[in-house]
DRENDO-1510 file (C-alpha; in Angstrom, 1 decimal, always signed):
<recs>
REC; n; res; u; v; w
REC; 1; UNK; +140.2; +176.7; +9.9 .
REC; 2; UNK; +139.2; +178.1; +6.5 .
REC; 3; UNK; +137.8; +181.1; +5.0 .
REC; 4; UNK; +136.5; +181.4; +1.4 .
REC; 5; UNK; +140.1; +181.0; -0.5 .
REC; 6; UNK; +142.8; +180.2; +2.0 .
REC; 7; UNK; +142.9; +177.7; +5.3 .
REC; 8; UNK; +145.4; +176.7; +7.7 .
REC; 9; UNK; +145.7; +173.1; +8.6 .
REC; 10; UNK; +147.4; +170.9; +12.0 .
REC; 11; UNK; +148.7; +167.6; +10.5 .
REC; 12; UNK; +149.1; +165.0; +13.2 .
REC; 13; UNK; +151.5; +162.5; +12.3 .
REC; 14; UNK; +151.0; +158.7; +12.3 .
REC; 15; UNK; +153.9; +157.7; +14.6 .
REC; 16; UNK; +154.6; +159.4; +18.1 .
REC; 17; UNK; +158.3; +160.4; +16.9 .
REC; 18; UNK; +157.0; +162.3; +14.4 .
REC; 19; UNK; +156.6; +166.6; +14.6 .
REC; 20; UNK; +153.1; +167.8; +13.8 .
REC; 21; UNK; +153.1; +170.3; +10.7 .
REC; 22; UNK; +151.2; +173.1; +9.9 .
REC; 23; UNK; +150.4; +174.6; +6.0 .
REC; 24; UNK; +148.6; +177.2; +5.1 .
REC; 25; UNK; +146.1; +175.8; +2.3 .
REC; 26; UNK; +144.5; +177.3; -0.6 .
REC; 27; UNK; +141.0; +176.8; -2.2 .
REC; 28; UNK; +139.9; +177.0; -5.7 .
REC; 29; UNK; +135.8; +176.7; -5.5 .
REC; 30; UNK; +135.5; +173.8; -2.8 .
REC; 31; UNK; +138.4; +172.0; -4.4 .
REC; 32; UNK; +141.6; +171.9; -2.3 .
REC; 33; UNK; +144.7; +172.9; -4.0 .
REC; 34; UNK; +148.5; +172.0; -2.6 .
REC; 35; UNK; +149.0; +172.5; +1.3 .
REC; 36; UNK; +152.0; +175.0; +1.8 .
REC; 37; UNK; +153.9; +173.5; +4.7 .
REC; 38; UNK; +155.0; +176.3; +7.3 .
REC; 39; UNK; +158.5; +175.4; +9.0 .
REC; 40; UNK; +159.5; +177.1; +12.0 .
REC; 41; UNK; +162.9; +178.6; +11.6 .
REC; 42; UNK; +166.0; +177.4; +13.8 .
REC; 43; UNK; +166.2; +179.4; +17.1 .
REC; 44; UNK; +170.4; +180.2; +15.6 .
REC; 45; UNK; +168.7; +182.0; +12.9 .
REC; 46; UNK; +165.7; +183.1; +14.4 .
REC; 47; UNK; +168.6; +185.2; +17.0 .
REC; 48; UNK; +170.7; +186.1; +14.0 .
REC; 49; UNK; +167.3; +188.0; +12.6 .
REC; 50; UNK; +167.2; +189.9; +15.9 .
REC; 51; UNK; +170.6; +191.5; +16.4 .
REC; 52; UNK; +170.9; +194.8; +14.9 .
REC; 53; UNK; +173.5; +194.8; +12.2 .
REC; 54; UNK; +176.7; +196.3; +12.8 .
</recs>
């Protein structure tokens, strides 16, 4: 999926016992620069984020 200047990709990996990634990806013209690849965060910290602080 891809606008003029920035695109999101689904990299399917080679091997079964591999994760798929994700990057966002930007464009300069038609040429594509570096993908940025998007992690998802551990669900520990993911939790940690929602508790109010004390």
């Amino acid at each position: 999926m891809r606008n003029s200047r920035y695109g999101f990709g689904k990299f399917t990996p080679i091997h079964a016992d591999e994760k798929i990634r994700y990057a966002m990806i930007l464009f300069s013209g038609t040429e594509m620069l570096v993908p940025l690849l998007i992690l998802k965060a551990e669900d520990e910290r993911l939790q940690s984020l929602a508790e109010p602080d004390h």
